[in-house]
C-alpha positions in Angstrom: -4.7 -29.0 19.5 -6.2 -32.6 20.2 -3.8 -34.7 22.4 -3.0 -38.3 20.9 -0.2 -39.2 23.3 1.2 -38.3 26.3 4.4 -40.7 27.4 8.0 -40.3 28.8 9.4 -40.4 25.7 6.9 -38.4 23.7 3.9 -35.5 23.3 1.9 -35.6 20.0 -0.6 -33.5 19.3 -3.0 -32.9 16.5 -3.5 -29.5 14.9 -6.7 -28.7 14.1 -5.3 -27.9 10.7 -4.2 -31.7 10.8 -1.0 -31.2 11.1 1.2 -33.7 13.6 3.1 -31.7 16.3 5.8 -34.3 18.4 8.1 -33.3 21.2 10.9 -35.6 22.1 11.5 -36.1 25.6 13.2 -38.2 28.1 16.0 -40.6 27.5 18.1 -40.0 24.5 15.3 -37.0 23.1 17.9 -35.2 21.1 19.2 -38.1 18.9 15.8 -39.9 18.5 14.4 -36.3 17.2 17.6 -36.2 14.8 16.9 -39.3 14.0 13.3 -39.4 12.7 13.8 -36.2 11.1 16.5 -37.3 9.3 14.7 -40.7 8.2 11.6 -39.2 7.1 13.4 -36.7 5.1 15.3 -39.4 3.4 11.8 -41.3 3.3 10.4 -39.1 1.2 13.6 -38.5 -1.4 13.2 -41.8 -1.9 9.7 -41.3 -2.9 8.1 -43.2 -0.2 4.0 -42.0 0.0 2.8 -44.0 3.4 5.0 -42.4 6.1 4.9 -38.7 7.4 6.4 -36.2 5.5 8.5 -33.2 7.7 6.8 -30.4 7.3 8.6 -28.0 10.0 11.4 -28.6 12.4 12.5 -26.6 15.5 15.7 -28.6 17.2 15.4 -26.1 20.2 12.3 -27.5 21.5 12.8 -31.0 20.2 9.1 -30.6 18.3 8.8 -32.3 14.8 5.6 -30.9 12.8 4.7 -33.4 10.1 2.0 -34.3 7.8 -1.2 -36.4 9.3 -1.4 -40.2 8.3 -4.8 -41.2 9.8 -6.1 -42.8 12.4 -4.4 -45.2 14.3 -5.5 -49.3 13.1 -8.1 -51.2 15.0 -7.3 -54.7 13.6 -4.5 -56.0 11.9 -3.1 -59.2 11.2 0.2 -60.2 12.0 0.8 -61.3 8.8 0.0 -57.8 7.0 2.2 -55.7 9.8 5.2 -58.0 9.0 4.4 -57.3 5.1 4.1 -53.5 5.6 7.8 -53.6 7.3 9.3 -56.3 5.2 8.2 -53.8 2.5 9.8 -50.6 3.5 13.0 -52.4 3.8 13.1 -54.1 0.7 11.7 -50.7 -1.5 13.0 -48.0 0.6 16.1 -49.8 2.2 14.7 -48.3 6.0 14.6 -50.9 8.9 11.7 -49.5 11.7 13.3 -51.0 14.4 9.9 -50.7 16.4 7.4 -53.0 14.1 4.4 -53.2 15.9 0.9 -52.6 14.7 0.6 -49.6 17.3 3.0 -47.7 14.1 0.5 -48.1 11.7 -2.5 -46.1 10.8 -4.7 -45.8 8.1 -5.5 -42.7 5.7 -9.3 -42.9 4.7 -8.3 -39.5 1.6 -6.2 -42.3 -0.3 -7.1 -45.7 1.4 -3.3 -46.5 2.1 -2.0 -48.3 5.4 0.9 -46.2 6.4 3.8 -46.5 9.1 4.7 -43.7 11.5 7.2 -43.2 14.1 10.7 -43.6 12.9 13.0 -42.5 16.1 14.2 -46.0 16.2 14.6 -46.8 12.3 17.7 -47.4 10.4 18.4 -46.3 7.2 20.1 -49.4 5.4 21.9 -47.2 2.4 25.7 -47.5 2.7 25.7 -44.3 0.6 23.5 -42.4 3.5 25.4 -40.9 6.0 25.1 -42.8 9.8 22.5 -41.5 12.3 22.9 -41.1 15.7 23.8 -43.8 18.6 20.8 -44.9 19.8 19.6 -47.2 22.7 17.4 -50.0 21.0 13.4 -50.2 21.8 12.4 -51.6 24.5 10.2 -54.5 23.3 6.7 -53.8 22.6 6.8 -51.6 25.5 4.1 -48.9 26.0 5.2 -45.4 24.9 
């Protein structure tokens, strides 16, 4: 597997079938792993085609195996990052709570910018049930 990050909070690794391996660690790893899990799942009932999709989950190690969206953007404008959340709020009713350019990548197979790493986010539904108390973000702070 090919290391992508290495932080306090988190270890991602790519598979070399592609696929996205993430252990949660540190402050608050249970509930931030609860919580992406449960936002990407809801994610993609709502038909939503640029984040991650859960491919397989195993709560006792905290690790998160999901589907691969590209490579990490070089150069974005603050304009389009703003669009790209202002959009998934306003189509798929999820707040990302960490918006910064560092959370989106982009898949060369389809051409699509996509976002990635929900811990934070907030599902806006009333009809879908709360997620877990969570410490905000710090802001734009290295992870």
């Amino acid at each position: 597997m090919q290391e992508m990050k290495d932080t306090r909070r988190a270890l991602v690794r790519i598979a070399y079938d592609g696929l996205v391996h993430k252990t949660f660690r540190g402050h608050q790893a249970a509930e931030r792993f609860e919580n992406e899990t449960r936002v990407l799942r809801y994610l993609t009932s709502r038909g939503c085609d640029i984040t991650p999709k859960v491919i397989e989950v195993y709560p006792e190690e905290l690790r998160l195996v999901t589907s691969n969206c590209g490579q990490r953007v070089e150069h974005i404008s603050e304009k389009r990052v703003r669009e790209l959340y202002s959009d998934l709020e306003q189509q798929f009713q999820v707040r990302h709570d960490d918006p910064y350019a560092r959370n989106i990548t982009y898949r060369t197979s389809t051409g699509d910018l996509c976002l990635i790493d929900f811990e934070f986010a907030t599902i806006l539904d009333p009809a879908a049930p709360p997620g877990p108390k969570l410490d905000p973000p710090e802001p734009d702070a290295p992870r």
